[in-house]
TORNU-41607 format. One record per residue: residue number from 1; residue in three letters; z, y, x of N, C-alpha, C, O, CB in turn. Coordinates in nm, 2 decimals, decimal comma. Atoms other than C-alpha are relative to their C-alpha. Glycine has a CB too. Example, Ala and Ser with C-alpha at 12.3 -4.5 7.8 and 13.67 -1.06 7.14 Angstrom:
% residues 2
1 | ALA | 0,00 | -0,12 | 0,09 | 0,78 | -0,45 | 1,23 | 0,00 | 0,12 | 0,09 | 0,07 | 0,12 | 0,19 | 0,12 | 0,00 | -0,10
2 | SER | 0,00 | -0,11 | -0,09 | 0,71 | -0,11 | 1,37 | 0,08 | 0,11 | -0,08 | 0,09 | 0,22 | -0,03 | -0,14 | 0,05 | 0,04
This chain:
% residues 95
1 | UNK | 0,04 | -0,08 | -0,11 | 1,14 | -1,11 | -1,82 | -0,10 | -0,08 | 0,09 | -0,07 | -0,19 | 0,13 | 0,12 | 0,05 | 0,08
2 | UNK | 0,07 | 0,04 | -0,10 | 0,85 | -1,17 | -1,61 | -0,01 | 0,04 | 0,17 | -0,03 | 0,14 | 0,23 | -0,09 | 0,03 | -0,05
3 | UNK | 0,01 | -0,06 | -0,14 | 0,88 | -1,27 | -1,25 | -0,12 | 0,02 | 0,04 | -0,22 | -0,04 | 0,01 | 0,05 | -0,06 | 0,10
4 | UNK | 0,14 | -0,05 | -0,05 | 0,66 | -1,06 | -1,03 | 0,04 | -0,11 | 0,13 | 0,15 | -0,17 | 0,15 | -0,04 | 0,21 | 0,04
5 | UNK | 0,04 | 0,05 | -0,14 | 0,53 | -1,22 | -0,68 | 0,13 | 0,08 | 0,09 | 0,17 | 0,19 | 0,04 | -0,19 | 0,05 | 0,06
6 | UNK | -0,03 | -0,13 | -0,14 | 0,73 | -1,05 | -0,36 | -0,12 | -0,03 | 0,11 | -0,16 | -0,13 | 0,15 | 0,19 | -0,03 | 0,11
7 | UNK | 0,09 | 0,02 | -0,12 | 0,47 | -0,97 | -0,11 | 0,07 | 0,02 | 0,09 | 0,14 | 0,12 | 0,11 | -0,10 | 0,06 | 0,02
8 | UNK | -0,08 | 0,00 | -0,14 | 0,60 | -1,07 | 0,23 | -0,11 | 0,02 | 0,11 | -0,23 | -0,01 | 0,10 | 0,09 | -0,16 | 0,03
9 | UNK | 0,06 | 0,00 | -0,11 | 0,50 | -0,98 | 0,55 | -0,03 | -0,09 | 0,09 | 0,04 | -0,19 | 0,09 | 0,05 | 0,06 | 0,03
10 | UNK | 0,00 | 0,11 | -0,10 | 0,39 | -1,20 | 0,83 | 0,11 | -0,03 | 0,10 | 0,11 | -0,14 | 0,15 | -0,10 | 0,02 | 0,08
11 | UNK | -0,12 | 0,05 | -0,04 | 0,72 | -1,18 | 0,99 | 0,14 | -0,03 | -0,11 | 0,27 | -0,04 | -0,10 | 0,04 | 0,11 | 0,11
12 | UNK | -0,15 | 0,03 | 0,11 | 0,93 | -1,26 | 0,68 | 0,02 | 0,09 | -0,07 | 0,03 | 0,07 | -0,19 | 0,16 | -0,01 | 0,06
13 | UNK | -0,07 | -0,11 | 0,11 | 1,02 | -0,93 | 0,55 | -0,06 | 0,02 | -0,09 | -0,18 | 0,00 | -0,06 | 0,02 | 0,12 | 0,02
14 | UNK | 0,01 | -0,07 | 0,14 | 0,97 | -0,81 | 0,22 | -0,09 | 0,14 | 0,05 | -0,07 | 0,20 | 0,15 | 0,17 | 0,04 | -0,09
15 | UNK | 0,10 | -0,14 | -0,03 | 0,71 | -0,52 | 0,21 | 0,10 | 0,14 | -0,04 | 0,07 | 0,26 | -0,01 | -0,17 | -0,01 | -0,13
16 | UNK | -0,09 | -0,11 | 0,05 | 1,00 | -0,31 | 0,04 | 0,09 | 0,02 | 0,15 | 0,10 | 0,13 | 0,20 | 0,10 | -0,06 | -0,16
17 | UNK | -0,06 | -0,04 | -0,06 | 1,23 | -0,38 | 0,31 | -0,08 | 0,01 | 0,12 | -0,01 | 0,09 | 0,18 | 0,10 | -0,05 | -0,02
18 | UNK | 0,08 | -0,09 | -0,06 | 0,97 | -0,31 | 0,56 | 0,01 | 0,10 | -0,01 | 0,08 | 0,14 | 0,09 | -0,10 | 0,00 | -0,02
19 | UNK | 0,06 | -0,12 | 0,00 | 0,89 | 0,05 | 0,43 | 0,18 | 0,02 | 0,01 | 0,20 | 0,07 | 0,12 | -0,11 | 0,05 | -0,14
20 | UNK | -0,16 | -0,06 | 0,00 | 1,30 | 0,11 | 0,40 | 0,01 | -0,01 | 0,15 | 0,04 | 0,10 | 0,19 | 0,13 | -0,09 | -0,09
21 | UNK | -0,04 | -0,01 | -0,13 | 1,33 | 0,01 | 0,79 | -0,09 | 0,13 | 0,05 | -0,05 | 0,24 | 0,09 | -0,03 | -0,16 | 0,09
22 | UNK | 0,06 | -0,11 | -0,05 | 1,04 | 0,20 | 0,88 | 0,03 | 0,11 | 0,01 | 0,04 | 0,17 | 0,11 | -0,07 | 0,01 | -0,04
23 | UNK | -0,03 | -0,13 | 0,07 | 1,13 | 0,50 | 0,66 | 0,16 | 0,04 | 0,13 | 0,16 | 0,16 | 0,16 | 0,04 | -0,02 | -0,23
24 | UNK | -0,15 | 0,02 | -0,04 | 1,47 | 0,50 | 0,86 | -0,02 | 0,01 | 0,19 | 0,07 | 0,06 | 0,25 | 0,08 | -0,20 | -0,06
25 | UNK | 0,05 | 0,00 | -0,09 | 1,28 | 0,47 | 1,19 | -0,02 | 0,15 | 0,03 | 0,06 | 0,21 | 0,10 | -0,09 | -0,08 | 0,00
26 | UNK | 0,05 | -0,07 | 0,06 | 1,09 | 0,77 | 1,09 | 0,03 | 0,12 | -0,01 | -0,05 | 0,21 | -0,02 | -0,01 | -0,04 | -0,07
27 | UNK | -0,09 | -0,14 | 0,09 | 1,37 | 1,03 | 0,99 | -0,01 | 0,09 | 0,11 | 0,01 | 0,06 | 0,23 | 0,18 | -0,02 | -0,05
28 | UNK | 0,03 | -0,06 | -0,05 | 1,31 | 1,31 | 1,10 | -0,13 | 0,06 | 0,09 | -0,13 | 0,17 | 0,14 | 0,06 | -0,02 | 0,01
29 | UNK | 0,16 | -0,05 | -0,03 | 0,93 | 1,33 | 1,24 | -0,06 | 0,01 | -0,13 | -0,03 | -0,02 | -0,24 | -0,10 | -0,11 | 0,10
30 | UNK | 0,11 | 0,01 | 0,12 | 0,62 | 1,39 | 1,06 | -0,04 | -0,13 | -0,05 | -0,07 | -0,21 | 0,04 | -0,13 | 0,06 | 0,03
31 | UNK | 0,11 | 0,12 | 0,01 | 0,47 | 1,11 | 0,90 | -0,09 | 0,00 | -0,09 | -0,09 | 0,06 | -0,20 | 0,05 | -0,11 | -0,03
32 | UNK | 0,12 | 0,04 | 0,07 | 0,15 | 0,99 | 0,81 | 0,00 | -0,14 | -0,04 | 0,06 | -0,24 | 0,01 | -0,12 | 0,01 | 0,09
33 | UNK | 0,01 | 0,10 | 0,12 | 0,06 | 0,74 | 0,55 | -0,02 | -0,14 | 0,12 | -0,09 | -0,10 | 0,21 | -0,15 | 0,03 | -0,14
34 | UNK | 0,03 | 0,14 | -0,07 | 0,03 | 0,37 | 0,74 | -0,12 | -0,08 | -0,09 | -0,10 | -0,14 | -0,20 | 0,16 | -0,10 | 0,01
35 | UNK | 0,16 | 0,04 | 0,09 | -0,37 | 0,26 | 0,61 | 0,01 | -0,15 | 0,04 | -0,05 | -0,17 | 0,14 | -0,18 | 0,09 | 0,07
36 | UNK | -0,05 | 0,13 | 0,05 | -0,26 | -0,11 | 0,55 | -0,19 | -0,07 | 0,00 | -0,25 | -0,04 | -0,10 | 0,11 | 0,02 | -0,17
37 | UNK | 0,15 | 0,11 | -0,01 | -0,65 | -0,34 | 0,64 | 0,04 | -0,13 | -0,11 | -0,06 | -0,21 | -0,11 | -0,03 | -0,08 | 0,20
38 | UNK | 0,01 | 0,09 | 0,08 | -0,53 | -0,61 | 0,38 | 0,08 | 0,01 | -0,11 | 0,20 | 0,04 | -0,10 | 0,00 | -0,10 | 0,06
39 | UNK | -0,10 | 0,00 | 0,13 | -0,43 | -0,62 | 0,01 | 0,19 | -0,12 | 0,02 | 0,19 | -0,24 | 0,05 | -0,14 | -0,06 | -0,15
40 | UNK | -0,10 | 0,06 | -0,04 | -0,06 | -0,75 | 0,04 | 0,02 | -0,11 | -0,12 | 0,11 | -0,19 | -0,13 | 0,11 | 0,11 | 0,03
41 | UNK | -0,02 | 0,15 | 0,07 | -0,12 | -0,99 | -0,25 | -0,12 | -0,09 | 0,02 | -0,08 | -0,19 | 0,07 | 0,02 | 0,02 | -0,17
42 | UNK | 0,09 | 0,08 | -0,04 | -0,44 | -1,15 | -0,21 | -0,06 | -0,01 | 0,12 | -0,14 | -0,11 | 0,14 | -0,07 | 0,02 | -0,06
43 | UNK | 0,04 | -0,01 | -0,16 | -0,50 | -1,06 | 0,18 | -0,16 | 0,03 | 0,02 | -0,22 | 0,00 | 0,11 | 0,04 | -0,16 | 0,09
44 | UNK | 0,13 | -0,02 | -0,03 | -0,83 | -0,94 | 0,12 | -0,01 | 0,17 | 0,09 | 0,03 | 0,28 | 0,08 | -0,08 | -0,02 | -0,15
45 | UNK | 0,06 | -0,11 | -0,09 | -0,97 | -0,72 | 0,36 | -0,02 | 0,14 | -0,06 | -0,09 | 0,17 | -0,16 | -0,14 | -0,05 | 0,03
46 | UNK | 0,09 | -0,14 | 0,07 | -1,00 | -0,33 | 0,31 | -0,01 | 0,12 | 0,11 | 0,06 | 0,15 | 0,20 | 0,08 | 0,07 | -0,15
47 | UNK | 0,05 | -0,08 | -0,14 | -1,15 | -0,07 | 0,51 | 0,06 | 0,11 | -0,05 | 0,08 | 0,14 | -0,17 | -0,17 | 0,03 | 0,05
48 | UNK | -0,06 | -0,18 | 0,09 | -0,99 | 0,29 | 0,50 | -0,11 | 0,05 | -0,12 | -0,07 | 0,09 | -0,23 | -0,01 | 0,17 | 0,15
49 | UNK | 0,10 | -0,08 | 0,13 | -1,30 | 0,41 | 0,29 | 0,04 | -0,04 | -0,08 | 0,09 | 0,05 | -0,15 | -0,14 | -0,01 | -0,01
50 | UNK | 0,00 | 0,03 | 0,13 | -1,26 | 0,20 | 0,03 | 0,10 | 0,01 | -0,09 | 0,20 | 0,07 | -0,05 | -0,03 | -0,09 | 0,00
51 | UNK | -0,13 | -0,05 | 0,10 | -1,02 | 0,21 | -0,28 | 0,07 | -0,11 | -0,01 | 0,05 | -0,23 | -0,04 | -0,05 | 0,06 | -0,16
52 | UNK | -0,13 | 0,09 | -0,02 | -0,72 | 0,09 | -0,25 | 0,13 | 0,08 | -0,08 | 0,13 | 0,19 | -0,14 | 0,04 | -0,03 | 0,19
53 | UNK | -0,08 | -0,08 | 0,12 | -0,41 | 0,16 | -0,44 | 0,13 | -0,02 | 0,03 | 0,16 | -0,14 | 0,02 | -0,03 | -0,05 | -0,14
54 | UNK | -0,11 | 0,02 | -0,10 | -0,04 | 0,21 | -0,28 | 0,12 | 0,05 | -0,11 | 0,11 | 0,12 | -0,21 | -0,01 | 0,10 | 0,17
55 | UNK | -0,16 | -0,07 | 0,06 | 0,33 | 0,27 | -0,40 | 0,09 | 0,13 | 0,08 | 0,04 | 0,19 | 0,17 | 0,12 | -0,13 | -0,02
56 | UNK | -0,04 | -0,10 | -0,12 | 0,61 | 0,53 | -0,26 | 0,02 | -0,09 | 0,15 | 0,06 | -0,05 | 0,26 | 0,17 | 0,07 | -0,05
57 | UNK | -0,03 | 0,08 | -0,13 | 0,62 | 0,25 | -0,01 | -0,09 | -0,02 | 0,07 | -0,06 | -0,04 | 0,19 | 0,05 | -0,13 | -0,02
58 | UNK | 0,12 | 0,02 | -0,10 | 0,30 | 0,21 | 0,12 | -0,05 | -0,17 | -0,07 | -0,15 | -0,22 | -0,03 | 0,06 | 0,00 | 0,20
59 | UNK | 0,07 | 0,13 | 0,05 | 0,23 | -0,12 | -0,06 | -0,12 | -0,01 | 0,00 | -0,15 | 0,11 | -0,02 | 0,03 | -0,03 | -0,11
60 | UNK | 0,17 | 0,00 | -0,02 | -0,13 | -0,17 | -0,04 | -0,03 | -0,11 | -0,10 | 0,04 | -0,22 | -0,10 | -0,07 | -0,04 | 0,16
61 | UNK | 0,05 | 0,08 | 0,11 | -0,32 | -0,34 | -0,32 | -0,17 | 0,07 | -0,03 | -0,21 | 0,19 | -0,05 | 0,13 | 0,01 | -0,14
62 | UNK | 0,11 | -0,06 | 0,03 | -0,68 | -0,40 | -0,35 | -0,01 | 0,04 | -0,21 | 0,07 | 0,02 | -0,29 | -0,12 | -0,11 | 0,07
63 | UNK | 0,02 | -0,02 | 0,11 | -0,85 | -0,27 | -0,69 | 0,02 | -0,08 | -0,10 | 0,07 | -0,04 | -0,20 | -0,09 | 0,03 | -0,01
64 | UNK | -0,03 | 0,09 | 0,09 | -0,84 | -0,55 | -0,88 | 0,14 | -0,09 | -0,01 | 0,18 | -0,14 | -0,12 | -0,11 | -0,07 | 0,00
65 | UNK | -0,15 | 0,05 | 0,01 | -0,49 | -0,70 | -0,80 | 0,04 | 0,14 | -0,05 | 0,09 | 0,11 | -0,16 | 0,09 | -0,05 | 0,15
66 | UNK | -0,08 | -0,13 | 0,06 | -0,37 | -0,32 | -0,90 | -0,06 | -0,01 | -0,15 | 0,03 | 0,01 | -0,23 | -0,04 | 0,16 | 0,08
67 | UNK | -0,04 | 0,02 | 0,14 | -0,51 | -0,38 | -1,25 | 0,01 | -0,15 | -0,06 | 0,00 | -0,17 | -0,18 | -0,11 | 0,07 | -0,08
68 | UNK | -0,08 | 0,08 | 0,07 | -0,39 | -0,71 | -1,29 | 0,15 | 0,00 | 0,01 | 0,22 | -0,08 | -0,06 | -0,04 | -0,12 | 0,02
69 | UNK | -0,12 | -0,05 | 0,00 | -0,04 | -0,58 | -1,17 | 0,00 | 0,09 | -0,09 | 0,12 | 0,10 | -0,11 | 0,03 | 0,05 | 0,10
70 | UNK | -0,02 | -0,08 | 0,06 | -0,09 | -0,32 | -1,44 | 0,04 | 0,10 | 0,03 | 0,13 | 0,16 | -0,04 | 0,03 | -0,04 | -0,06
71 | UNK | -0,07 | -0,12 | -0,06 | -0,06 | -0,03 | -1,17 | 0,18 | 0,02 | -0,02 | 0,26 | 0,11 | -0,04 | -0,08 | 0,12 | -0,07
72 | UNK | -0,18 | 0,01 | -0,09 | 0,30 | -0,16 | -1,08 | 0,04 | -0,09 | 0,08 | 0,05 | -0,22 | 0,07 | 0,13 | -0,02 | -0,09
73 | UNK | -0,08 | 0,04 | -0,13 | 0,43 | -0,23 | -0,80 | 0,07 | -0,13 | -0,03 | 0,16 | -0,12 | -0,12 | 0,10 | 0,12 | 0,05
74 | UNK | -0,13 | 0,08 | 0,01 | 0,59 | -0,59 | -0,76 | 0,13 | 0,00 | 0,08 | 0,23 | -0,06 | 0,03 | -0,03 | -0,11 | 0,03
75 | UNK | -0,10 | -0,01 | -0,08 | 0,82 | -0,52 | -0,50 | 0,13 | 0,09 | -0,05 | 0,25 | 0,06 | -0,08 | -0,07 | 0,05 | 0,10
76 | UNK | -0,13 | -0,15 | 0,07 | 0,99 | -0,11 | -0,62 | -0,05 | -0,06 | -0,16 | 0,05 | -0,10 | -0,22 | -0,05 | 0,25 | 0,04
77 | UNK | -0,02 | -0,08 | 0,14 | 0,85 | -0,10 | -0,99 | -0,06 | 0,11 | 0,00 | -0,07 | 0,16 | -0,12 | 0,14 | 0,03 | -0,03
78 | UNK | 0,04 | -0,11 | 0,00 | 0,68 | 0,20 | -0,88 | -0,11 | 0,01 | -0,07 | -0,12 | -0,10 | -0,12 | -0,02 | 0,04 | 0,10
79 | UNK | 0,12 | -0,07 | 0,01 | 0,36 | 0,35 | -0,98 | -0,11 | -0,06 | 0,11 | -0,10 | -0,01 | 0,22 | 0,03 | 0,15 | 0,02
80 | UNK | 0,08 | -0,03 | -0,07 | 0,07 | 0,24 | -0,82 | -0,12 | 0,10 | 0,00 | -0,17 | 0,13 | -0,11 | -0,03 | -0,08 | 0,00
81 | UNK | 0,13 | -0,12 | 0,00 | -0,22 | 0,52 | -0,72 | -0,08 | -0,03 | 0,11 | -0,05 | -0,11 | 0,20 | 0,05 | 0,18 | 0,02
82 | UNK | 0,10 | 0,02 | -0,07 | -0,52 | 0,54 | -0,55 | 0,05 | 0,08 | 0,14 | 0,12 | 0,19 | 0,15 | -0,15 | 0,05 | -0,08
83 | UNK | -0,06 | -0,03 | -0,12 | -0,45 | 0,57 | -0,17 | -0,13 | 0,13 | 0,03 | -0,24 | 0,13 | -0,01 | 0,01 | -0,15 | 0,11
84 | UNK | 0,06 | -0,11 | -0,11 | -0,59 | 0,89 | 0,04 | -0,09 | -0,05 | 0,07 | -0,05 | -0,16 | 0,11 | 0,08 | 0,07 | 0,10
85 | UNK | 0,09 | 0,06 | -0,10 | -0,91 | 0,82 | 0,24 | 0,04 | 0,13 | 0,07 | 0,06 | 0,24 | 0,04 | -0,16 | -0,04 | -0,04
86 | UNK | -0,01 | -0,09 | -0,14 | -0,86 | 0,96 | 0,62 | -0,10 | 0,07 | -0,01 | -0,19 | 0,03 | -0,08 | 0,00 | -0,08 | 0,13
87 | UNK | 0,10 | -0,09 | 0,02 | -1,08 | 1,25 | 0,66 | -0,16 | -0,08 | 0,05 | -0,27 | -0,07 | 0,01 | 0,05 | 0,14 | 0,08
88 | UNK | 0,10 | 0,08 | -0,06 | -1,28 | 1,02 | 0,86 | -0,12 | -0,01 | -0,09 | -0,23 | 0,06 | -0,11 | 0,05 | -0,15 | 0,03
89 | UNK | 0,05 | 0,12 | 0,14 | -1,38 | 0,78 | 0,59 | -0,08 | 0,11 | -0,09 | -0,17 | 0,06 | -0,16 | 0,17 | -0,09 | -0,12
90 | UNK | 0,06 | -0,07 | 0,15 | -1,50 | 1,12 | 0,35 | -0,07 | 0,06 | 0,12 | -0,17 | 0,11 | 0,06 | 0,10 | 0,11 | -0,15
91 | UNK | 0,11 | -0,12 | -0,08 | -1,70 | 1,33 | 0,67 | -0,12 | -0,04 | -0,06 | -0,15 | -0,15 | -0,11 | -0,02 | 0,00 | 0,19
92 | UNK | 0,14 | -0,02 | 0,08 | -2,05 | 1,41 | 0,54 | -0,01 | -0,02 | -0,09 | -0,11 | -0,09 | -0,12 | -0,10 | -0,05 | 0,02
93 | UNK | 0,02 | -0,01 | 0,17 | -1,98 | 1,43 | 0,16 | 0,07 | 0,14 | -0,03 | 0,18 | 0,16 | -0,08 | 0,09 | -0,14 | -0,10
94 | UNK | -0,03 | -0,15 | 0,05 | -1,95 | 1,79 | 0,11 | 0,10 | 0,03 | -0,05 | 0,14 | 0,03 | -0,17 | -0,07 | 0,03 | -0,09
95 | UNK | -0,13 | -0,05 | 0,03 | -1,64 | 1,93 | 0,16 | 0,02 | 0,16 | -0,02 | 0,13 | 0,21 | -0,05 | 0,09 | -0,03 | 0,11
């Protein structure tokens, strides 16, 4: 079995148990997606526009760490997918 990385946060936590506190915070309002500025394995920079690629957790991962993870998640195991750009990020491309 191959170990994956855990990406940790800058205060210690685990990006999994992050999104579980959060989520838990959370219960009961609406929520919107949290647009994460740095890939959580290589810390590279990313602007909402650009393509980025998240789990049910919000994990954030730029493009190319998501295909050397092999669009999975180290943390859940999940699925990675291409994240939502804020409407912002798409105004003036013909909606």
């Amino acid at each position: 079995m191959i170990e994956l990385p855990v990406c940790m946060l800058a205060d210690g936590r685990g990006a999994t148990e992050y999104a579980v506190e959060n989520r838990r915070a959370m219960k009961g309002r609406n929520m919107a997606l949290e647009i994460r500025n740095k890939c959580e394995r290589c810390e590279k920079p990313l602007v909402a526009s650009e393509e980025a690629y998240i789990c049910s957790y919000e994990c954030t991962f730029c493009s190319q760490c998501m295909r050397e993870l092999q669009a999975i998640c180290p943390n859940c195991g999940g699925e990675l997918v291409r994240r939502p750009r804020p409407a912002s990020a798409i105004s003036g491309q013909g909606r």
